[in-house]
C-alpha positions as CSV (number, residue, x, y, z in Angstrom):
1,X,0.0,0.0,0.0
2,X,1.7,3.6,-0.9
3,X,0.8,7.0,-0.1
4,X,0.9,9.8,-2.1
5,X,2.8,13.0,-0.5
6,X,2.1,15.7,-2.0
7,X,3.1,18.1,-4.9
8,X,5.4,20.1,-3.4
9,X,9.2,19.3,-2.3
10,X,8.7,15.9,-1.1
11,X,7.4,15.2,-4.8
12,X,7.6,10.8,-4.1
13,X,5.6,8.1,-3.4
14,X,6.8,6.2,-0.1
15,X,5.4,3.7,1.5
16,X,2.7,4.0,4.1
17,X,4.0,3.6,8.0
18,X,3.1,0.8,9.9
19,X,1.1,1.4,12.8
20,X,3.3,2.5,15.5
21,X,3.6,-0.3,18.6
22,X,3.6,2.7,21.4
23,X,0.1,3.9,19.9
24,X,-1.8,5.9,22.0
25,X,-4.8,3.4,23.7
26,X,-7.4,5.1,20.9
27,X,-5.3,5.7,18.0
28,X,-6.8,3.8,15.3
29,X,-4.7,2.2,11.7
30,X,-7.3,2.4,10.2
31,X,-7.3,4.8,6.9
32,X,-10.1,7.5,7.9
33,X,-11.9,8.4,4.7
34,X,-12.0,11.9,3.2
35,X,-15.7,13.0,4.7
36,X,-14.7,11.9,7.7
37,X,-11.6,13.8,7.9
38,X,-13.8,16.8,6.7
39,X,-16.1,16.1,9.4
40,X,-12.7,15.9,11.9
41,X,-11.3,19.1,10.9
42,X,-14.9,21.1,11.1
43,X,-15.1,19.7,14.6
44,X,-11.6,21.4,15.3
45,X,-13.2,24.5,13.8
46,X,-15.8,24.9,16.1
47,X,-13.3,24.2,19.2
48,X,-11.5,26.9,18.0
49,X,-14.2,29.4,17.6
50,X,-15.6,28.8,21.0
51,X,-11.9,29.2,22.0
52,X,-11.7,32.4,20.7
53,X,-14.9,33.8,21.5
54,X,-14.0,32.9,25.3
55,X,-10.8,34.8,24.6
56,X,-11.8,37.7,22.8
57,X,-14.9,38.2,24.4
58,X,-13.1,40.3,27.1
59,X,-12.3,43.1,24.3
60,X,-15.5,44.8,23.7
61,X,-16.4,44.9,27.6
62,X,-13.2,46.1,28.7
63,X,-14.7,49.5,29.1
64,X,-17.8,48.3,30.9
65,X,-15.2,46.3,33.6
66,X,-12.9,49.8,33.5
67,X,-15.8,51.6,34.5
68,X,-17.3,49.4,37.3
69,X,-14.0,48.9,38.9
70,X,-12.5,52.2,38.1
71,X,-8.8,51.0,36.7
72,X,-6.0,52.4,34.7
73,X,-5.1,51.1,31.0
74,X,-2.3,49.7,32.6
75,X,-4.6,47.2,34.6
76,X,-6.8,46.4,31.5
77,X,-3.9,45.3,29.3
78,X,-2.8,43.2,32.2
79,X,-5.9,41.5,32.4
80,X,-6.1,40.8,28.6
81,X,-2.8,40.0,28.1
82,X,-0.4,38.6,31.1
83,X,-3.6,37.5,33.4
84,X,-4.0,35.1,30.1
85,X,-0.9,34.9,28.4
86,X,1.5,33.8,31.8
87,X,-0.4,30.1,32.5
88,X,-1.6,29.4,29.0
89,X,2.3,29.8,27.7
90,X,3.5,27.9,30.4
91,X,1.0,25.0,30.8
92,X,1.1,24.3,26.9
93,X,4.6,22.7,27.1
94,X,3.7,20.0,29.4
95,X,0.4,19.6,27.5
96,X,2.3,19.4,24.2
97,X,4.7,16.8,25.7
98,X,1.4,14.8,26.2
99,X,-0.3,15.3,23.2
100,X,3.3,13.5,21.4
101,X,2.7,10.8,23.7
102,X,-0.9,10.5,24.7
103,X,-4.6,10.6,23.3
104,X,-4.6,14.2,21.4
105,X,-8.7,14.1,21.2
106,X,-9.0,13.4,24.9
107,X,-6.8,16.4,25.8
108,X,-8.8,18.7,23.7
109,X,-12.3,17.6,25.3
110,X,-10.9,18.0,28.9
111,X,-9.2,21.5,27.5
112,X,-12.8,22.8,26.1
113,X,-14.7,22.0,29.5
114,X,-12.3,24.0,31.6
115,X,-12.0,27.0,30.0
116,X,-15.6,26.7,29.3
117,X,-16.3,26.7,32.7
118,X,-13.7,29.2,33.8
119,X,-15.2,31.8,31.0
120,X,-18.5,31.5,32.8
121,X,-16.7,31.7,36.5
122,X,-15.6,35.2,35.0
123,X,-19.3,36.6,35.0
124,X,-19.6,35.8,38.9
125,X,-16.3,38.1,39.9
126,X,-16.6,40.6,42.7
127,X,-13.6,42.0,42.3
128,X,-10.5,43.0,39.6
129,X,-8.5,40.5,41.3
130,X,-11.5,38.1,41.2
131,X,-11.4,38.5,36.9
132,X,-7.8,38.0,36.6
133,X,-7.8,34.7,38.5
134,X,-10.7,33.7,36.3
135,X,-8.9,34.7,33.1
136,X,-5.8,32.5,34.8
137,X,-7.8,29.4,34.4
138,X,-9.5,30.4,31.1
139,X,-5.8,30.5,29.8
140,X,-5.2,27.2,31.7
141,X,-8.1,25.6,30.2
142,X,-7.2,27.1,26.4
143,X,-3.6,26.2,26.6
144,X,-4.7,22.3,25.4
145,X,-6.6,23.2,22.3
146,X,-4.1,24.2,19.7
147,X,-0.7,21.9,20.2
148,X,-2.6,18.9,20.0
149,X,-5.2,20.2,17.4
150,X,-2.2,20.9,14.8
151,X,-0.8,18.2,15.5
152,X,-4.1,16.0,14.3
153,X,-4.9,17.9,11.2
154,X,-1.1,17.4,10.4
155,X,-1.9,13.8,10.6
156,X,-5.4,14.3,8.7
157,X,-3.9,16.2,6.1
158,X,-0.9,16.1,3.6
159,X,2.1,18.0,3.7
160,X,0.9,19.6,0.4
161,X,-2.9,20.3,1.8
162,X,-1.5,21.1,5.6
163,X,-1.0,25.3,5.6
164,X,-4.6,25.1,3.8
165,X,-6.3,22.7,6.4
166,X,-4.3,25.0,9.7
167,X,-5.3,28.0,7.8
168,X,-8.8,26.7,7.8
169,X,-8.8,25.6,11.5
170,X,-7.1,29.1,12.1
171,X,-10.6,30.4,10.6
172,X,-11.8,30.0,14.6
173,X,-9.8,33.4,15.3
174,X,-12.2,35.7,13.0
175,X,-14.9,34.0,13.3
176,X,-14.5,33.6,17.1
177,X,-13.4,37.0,17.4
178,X,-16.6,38.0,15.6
179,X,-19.1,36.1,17.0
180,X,-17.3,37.8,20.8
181,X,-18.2,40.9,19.4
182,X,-21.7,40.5,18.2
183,X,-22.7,38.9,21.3
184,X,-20.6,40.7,24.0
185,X,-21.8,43.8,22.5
186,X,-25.2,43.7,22.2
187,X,-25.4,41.5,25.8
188,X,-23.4,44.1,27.4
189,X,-26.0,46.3,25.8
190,X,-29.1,45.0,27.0
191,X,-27.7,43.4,30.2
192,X,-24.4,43.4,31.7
193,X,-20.9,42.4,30.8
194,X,-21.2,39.3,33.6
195,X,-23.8,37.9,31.5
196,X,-21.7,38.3,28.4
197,X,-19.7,35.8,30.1
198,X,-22.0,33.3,31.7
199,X,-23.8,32.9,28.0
200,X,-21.0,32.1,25.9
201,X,-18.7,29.8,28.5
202,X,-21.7,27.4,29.1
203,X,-22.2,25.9,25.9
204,X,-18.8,25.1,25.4
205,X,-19.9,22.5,28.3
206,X,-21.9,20.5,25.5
207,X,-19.0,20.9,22.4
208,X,-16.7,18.8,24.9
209,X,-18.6,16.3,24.9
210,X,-18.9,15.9,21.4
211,X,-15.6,15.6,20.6
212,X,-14.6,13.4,23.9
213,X,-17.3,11.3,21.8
214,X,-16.7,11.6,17.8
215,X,-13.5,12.9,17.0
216,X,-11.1,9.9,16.3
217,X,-7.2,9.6,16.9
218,X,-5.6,8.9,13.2
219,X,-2.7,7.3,13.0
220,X,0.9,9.5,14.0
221,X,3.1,10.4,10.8
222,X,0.6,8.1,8.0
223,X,2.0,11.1,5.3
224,X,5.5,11.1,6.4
225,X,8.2,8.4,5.9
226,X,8.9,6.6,9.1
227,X,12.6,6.5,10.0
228,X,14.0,5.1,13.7
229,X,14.8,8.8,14.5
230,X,11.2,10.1,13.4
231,X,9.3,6.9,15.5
232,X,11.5,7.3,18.8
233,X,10.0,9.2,21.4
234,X,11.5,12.9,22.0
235,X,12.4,15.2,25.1
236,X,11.2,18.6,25.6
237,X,15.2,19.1,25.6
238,X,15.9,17.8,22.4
239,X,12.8,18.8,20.7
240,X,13.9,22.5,21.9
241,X,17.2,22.3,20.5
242,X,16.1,20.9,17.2
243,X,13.8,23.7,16.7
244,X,16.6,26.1,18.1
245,X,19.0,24.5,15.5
246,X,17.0,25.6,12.6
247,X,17.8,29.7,11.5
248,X,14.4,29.6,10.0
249,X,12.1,28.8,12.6
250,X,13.7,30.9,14.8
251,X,13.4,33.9,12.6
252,X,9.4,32.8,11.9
253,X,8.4,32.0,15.4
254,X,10.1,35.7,15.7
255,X,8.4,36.7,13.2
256,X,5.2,35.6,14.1
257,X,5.4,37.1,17.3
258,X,6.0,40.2,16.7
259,X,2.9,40.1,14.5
260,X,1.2,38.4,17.2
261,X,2.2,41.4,19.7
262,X,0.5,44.1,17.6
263,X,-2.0,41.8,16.4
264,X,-3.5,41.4,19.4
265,X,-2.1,44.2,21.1
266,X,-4.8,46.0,18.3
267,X,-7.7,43.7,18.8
268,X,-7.6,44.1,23.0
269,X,-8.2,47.9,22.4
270,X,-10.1,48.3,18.9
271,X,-13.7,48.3,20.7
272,X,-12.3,51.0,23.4
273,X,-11.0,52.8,20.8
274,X,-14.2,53.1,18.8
275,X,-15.7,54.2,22.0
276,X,-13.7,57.2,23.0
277,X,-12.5,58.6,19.9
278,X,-16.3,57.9,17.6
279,X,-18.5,57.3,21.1
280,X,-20.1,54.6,19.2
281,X,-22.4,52.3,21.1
282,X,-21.5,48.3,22.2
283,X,-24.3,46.9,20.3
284,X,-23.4,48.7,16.8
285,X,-19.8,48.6,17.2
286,X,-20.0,44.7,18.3
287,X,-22.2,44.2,15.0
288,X,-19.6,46.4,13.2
289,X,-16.4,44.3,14.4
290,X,-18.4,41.3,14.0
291,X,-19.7,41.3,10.2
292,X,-16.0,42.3,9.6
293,X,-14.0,39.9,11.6
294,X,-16.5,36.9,9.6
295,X,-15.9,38.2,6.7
296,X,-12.8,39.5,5.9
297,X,-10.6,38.1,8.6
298,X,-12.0,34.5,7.3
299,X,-11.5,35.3,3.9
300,X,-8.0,36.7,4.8
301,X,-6.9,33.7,7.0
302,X,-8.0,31.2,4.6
303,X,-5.9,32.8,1.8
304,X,-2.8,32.7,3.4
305,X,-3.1,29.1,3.8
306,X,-4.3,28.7,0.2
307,X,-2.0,31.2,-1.7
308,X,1.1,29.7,0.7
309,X,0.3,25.7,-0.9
310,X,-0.5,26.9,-4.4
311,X,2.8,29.0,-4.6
312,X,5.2,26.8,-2.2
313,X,4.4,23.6,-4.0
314,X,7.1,25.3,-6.7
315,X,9.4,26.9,-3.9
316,X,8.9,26.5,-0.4
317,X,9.7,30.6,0.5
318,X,6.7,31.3,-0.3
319,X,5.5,30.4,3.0
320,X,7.2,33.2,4.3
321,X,7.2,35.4,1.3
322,X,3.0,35.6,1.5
323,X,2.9,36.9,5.3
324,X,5.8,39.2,4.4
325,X,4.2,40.7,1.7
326,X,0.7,41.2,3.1
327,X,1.7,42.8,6.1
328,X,3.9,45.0,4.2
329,X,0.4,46.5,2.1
330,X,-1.2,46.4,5.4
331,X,0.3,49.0,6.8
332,X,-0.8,51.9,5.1
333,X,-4.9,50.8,6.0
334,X,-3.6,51.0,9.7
335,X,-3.2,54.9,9.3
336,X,-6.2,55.0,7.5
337,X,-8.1,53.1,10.0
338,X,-6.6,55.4,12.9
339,X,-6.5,58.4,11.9
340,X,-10.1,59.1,9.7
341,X,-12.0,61.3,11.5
342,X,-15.6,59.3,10.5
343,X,-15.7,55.9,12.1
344,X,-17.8,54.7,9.8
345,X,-15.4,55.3,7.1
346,X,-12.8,54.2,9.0
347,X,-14.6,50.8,10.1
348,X,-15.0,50.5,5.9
349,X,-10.9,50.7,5.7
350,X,-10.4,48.2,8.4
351,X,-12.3,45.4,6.0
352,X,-8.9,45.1,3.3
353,X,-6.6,45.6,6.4
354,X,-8.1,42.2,8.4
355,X,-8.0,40.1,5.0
356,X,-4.3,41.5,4.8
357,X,-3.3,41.3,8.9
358,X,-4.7,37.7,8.8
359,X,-2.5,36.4,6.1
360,X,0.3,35.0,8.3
361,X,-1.5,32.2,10.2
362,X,-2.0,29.6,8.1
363,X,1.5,29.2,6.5
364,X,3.2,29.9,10.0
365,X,1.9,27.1,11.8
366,X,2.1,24.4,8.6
367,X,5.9,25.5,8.2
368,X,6.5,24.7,11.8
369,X,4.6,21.4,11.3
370,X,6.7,20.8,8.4
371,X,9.5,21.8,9.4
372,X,9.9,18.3,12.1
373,X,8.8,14.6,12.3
374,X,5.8,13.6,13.3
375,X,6.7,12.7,17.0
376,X,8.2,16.7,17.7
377,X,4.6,18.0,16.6
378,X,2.7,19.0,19.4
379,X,5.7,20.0,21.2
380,X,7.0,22.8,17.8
381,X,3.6,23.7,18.2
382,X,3.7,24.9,21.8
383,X,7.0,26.2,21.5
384,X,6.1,28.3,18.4
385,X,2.9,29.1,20.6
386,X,4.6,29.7,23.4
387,X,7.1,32.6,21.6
388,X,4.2,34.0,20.1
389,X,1.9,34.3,23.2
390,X,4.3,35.2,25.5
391,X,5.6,38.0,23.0
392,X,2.3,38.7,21.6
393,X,-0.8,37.6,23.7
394,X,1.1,38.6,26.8
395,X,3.1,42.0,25.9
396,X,0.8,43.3,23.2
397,X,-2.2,44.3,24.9
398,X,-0.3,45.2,27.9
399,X,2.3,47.8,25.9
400,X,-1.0,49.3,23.9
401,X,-2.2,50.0,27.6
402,X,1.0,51.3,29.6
403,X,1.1,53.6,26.5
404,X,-2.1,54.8,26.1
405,X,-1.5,55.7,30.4
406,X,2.1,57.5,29.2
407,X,0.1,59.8,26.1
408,X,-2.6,60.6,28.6
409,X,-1.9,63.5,29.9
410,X,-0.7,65.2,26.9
411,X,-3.3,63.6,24.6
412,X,-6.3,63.1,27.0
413,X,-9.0,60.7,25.4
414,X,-7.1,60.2,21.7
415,X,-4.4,58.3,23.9
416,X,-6.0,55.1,22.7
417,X,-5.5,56.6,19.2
418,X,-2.0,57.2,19.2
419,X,-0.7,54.3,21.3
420,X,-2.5,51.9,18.7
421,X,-0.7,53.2,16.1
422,X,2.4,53.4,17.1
423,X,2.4,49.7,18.1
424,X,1.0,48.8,14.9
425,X,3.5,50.0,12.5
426,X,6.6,49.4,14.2
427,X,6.2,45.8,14.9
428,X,4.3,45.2,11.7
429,X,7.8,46.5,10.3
430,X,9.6,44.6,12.2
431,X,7.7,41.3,11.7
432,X,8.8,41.3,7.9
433,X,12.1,41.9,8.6
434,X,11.9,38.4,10.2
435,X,10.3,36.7,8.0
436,X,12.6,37.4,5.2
437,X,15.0,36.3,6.9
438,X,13.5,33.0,7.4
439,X,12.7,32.2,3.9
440,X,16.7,32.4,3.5
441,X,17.1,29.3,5.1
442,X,14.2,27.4,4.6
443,X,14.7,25.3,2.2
444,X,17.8,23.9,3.7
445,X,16.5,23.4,7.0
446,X,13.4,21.0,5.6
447,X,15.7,18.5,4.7
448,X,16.9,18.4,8.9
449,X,13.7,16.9,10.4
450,X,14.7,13.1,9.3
451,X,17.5,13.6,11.0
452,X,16.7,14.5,14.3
């Protein structure tokens, strides 16, 4: 029996691995058909929306909680950023190092119930120090979805259909995103933001239980060829200095932090800047951010992964090339965006600059997939999650707030303004410089992962 890799630099038919004797207890041989797979990877989907609409939720009631328990910026951004970011880096190594040993599905079920839970805790806070220990164990809860999530669709998909497939599973961050908006905005509206929080954590109850009950374990490394290196178990000390070893990765993890940092740096603060600078309502602005996140955020996200397959099947760079290049154009909107003086126009520019700021996800995570054997997956995943959090989910919100406290005085309520800006354009900037330089080396470090 042979298996076709697919039309890109591995260009050869090799023969199909035999099922691996340190299987995990639910790991099935058997070859899972294409609707099934289909069905498997919009299951992962809908993890990831819920994940990100517990996540991002938090954004458009920021100012509601700011209000209520009369904080600076400062304490904002360290609520949507390190209160997160600190556990959720730090718990996904561990959980990685089980996902490369143990049932991947089973992690992701027990992931989605606890943060599930812990979104819903959030609504019952009495206190600021109350929400950040419930956004602690959101982050707990979220740090088991994505390691172990890439790591299946890696082994659901081809090497030549993998950036597509992550950049479709990466579709739960707009659409997430969006549906966080829409609802946080107009239940924040009509109620308060502690329902906001009790609605959308409770259902995620339910979606755990689905996939504790229909998502299937596929077999580790079917579309790779199995070697005695690739099939050996791996430390989180040598995984880490394989992935060090590699110029490009550590130029695109880099890279993909720094877009990360004002990435979500932007998207903590976008509904409080809509507030004070347009005073536009919750409920409009949520249905606003919403229709625009599901839109062109999916439709930029997707392309990435899609462009990034089409034009690296002929020369792998292009994996890095597309997220360079987008960002690049993107920068421009972002003054556009900032600085009209209508918000609806300005809301108008913001659709081309989320199809462009999205760009980068899909072919970042299937490079770092592609870049090791099947037994390093879930653990290059965290670590490229972890650099990327810790930078981005962690810094970025809270340097848009310290800085918005620090243009205050001399800028008084278009602080927000001025600190988004400025965070935007340099570390867009900065981002392509990084991943330029990883396409240099690229090609040469694909061939390494057989070897370590």
């Amino acid at each position: 029996m042979t298996t076709r890799v697919g039309a890109d630099r591995y260009h050869a038919t090799v023969p199909a691995p035999p099922a691996s004797e340190e299987s995990t207890p639910n790991e099935t041989s058997e070859q899972l058909s294409p609707g099934y797979t289909r069905y498997a990877l919009g299951l992962l989907v809908v993890v990831y929306i819920f994940n990100f609409i517990d996540r991002s939720i938090l954004s458009i009631l920021l100012q509601s909680i700011k209000e209520e328990f009369q904080v600076s910026d400062t304490f904002l951004g360290f609520l949507s950023g390190v209160a997160f970011a600190a556990l959720y880096t730090i718990a996904g190594i561990p959980i990685a190092r089980w996902a490369d040993r143990g049932s991947r599905t089973s992690i992701i079920a027990l992931a989605t119930l606890i943060w599930s839970a812990m979104t819903a805790v959030t609504g019952l806070a009495q206190t600021f120090t109350h929400l950040v220990i419930a956004r602690v164990g959101v982050g707990i809860g979220e740090a088991g979805c994505s390691p172990p999530a890439h790591s299946l669709i890696s082994d659901y998909f081809p090497p030549n259909r993998r950036a597509t497939a992550l950049a479709v599973y990466a579709l739960g961050i707009p659409i997430g995103g969006g549906i966080g908006f829409l609802a946080g905005g107009w239940l924040n509206e009509y109620f308060d933001w502690r329902t906001a929080f009790i609605v959308v954590g409770l259902p995620g109850v339910v979606l755990a239980l689905i996939v504790k009950l229909t998502l299937k374990e596929p077999r580790r490394g079917g579309f790779e060829v199995a070697t005695e290196a690739s099939s050996q178990s791996k430390s989180i000390e040598e995984v880490l200095a394989f992935m060090n070893s590699l110029k490009s990765f550590r130029h695109l993890a880099l890279a993909g932090a720094l877009h990360a940092f004002y990435g979500y740096g932007a998207s903590a603060f976008i509904a409080t800047f809509f507030f004070r600078s347009h005073a536009m309502e919750s409920g409009e602005l949520g249905t606003w951010l919403a229709a625009i996140s599901c839109s062109a955020g999916v439709t930029g996200t997707f392309l990435g992964g899609y462009l990034s397959d089409r034009m690296g099947a002929t020369d792998a760079r292009w994996y890095m090339w597309i997220p360079a290049i987008a960002t690049v154009i993107y920068i421009p909107f972002a003054f556009l965006v900032y600085l009209y003086p209508d918000p609806y126009v300005a809301l108008l520019i913001y659709l081309p600059g989320s199809i462009l700021g999205g760009m980068y996800l899909g072919p970042t995570f299937a490079m770092t997939q592609s870049l090791v054997a099947p037994n390093m997956r879930g653990m290059a995943s965290a670590i490229l999650l972890f650099v990327m959090n810790i930078i981005g989910l962690g810094l970025g919100p809270q340097a848009v707030g310290i800085l918005s406290d620090l243009l205050e005085p001399s800028l008084g309520g278009e602080s927000m303004r001025y600190a988004l800006l400025s965070i935007i354009v340099v570390f867009a900037s900065w981002s392509v410089l990084h991943y330029w330089l990883a396409s240099r080396t690229l090609r040469e470090d694909l061939l390494m992962k057989n070897r370590a």
